[in-house]
ROMISE-987484 format. One line per 2 residues: their letters; for each residue x, y, z negated of C-alpha. Coordinates in nm, 3 decimals. Layout:
BEGIN
A> X/Y/Z  ...
This chain:
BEGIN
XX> 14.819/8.753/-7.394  14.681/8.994/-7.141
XX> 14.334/9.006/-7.346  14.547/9.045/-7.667
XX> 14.729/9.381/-7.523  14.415/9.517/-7.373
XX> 14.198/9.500/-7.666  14.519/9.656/-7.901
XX> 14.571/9.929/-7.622  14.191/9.989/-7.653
XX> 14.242/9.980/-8.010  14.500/10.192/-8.022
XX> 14.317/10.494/-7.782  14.002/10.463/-8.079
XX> 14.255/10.543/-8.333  14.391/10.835/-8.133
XX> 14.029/10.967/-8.079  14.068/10.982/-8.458
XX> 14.321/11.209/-8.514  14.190/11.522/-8.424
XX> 13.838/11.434/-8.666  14.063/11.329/-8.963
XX> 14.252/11.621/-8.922  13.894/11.851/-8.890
XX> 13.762/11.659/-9.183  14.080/11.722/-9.383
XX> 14.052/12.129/-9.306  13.717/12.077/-9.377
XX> 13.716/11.893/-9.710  13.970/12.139/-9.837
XX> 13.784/12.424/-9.717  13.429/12.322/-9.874
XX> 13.633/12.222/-10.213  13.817/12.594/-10.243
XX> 13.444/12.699/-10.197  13.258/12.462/-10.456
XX> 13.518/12.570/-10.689  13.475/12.945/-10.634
XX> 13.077/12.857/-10.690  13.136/12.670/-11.004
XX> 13.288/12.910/-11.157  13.080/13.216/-11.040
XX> 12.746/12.977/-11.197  12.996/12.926/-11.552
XX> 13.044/13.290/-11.532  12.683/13.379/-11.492
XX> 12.616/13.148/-11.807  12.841/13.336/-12.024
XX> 12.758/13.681/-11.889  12.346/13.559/-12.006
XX> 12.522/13.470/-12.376  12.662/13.849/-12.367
XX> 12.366/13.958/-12.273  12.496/14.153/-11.984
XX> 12.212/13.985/-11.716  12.308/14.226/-11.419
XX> 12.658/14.092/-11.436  12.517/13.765/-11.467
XX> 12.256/13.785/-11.144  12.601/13.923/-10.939
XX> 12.744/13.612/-11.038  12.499/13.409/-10.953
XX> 12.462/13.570/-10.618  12.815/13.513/-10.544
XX> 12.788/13.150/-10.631  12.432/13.103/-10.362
XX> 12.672/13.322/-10.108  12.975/13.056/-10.134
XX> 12.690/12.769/-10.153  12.532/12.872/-9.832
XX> 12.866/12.914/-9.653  12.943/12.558/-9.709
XX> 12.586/12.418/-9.585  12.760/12.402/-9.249
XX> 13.004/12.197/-9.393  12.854/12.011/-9.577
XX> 12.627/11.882/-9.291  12.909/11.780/-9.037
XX> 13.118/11.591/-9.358  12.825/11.430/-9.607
XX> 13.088/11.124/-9.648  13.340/11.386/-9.802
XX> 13.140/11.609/-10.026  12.923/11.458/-10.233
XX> 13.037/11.455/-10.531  13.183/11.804/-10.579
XX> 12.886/11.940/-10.366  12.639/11.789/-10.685
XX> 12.847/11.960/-10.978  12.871/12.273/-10.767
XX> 12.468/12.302/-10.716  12.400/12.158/-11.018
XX> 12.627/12.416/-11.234  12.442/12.683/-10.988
XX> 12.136/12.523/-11.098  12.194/12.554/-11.472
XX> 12.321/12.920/-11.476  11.975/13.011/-11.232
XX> 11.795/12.822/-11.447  11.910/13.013/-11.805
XX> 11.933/13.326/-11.644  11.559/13.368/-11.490
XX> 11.405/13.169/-11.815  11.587/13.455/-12.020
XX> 11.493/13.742/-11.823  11.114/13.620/-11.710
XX> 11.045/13.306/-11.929  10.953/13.141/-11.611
XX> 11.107/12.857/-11.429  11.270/12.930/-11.100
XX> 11.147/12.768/-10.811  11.469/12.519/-10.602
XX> 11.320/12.610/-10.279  11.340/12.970/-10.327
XX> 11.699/12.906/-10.503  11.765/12.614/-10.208
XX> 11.906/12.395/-10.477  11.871/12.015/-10.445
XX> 11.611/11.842/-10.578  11.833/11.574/-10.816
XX> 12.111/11.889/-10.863  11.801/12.098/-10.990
XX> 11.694/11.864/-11.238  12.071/11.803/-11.374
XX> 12.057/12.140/-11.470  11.764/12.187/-11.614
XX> 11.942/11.896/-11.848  12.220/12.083/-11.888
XX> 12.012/12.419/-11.973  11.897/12.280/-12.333
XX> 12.265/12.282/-12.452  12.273/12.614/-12.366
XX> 11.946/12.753/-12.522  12.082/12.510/-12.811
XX> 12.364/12.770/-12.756  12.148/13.037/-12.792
XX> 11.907/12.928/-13.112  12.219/12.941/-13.274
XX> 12.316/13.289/-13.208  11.981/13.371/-13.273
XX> 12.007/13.194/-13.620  12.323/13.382/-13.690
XX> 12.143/13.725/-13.607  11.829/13.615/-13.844
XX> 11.603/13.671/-13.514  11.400/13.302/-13.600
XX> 11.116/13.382/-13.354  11.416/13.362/-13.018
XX> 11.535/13.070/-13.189  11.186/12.958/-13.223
XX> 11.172/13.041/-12.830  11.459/12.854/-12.781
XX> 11.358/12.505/-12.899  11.032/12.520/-12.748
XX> 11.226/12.557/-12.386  11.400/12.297/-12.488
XX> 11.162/12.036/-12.629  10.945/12.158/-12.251
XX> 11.254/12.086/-12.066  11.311/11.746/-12.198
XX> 10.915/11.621/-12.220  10.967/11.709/-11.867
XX> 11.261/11.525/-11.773  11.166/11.202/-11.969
XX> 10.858/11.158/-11.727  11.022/11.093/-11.395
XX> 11.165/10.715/-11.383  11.237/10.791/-11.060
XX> 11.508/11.035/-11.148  11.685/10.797/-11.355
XX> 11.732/10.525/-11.055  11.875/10.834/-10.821
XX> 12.074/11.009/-11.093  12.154/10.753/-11.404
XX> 12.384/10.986/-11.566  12.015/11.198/-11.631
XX> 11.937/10.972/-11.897  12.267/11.012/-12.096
XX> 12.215/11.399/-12.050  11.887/11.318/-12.190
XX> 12.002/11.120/-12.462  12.247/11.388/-12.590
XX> 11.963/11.681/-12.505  11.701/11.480/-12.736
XX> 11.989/11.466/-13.060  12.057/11.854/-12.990
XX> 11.649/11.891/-13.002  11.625/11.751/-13.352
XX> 11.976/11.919/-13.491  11.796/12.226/-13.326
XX> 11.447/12.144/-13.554  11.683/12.105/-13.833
XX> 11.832/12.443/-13.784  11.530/12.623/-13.695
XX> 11.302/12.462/-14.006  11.591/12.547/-14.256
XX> 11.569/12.880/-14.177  11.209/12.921/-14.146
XX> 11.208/12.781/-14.468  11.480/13.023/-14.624
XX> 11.311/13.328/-14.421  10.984/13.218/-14.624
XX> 11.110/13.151/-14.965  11.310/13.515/-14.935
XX> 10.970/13.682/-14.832  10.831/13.513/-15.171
XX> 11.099/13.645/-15.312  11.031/13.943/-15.234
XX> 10.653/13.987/-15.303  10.695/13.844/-15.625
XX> 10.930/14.151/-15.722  10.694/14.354/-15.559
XX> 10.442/14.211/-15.838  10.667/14.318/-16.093
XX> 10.776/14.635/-16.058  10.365/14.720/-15.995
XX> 10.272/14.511/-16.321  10.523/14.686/-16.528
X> 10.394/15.034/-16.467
């Protein structure tokens, strides 16, 4: 009996000891979350600003998002059994919005250490990136510019040769293979696109010569 109240009293003085962590790690969880958030949506932001075209807005954005991201690497550090998952999505969207906006601007890949992205985040955006310069063929399409659309697949088809190389990926990160899966079928509904038009842009060019042939034959 005595052995039985001394190890619950010791018990109980553990679970005490707790208290004042939980309630850290509960100011902390909610404090790193509020931030992710804010980051997520500064990198969505910075997506749709490259769309618009309207890249300075779109680098402010993006420098907001690495602000809140490096704010939270404190965080992040003292909880890693809290943030995980939210921490991913938030570098990862950060990821794909650096990722668009420097390929737009330079046609060059950024480099994660310079961006202090994480490795596996970094290449779940680059993933992600080939729906959006999927997104942008087709604008390109719509504005008859076929050589950015032309651009824009080759980024794409790079991005995915790329990805489809490391097996080692796919054992960290296995939702990289359904991202790859879906990038591959908006690669060849891209082709489509792209060769339809070339071919259009072509035969209207024909077109076009051959009236030119005319009108100098008949005078």
């Amino acid at each position: 009996m005595g052995m039985s109240i001394l190890f619950f009293m010791s018990l109980k003085t553990i679970i005490n000891c707790f208290e004042n962590e939980l309630e850290e790690k509960v100011k902390a969880k909610e404090s790193a979350i509020s931030a992710y958030r804010r980051a997520i949506t500064c990198s969505k932001q910075a997506v749709m600003a490259v769309h618009r075209a309207e890249l300075e807005n779109a680098k402010n954005k993006l420098s907001e998002a690495q602000s809140t991201l490096e704010q939270t690497e404190a965080i992040s550090i003292s909880h890693r059994d809290l943030l995980l998952s939210i921490e991913r999505v938030a570098y990862q969207e950060y990821a794909e919005a650096a990722i668009l906006l420097k390929l737009v601007e330079t046609k060059t890949f950024p480099d994660p250490r310079e961006l202090n992205i994480p490795t596996l985040a970094y290449l779940l955006g680059l993933a992600d990136a080939i729906g959006e310069f999927r997104r942008r063929a087709l604008e390109a399409l719509r504005q008859r510019k076929l050589k950015i659309a032309q651009n824009c697949l080759s980024i794409m088809d790079e991005i995915y040769s790329a990805l489809m190389v490391l097996d080692n990926a796919y054992v960290l990160i296995p939702e990289l293979r359904h991202k790859c899966d879906v990038a591959r079928r908006l690669i060849e509904i891209t082709l489509g696109d792209v060769t339809t038009e070339t071919r259009r842009n072509s035969l209207e060019k024909s077109i076009v010569q051959l009236e030119a042939m005319i009108k100098q034959n008949k005078q």
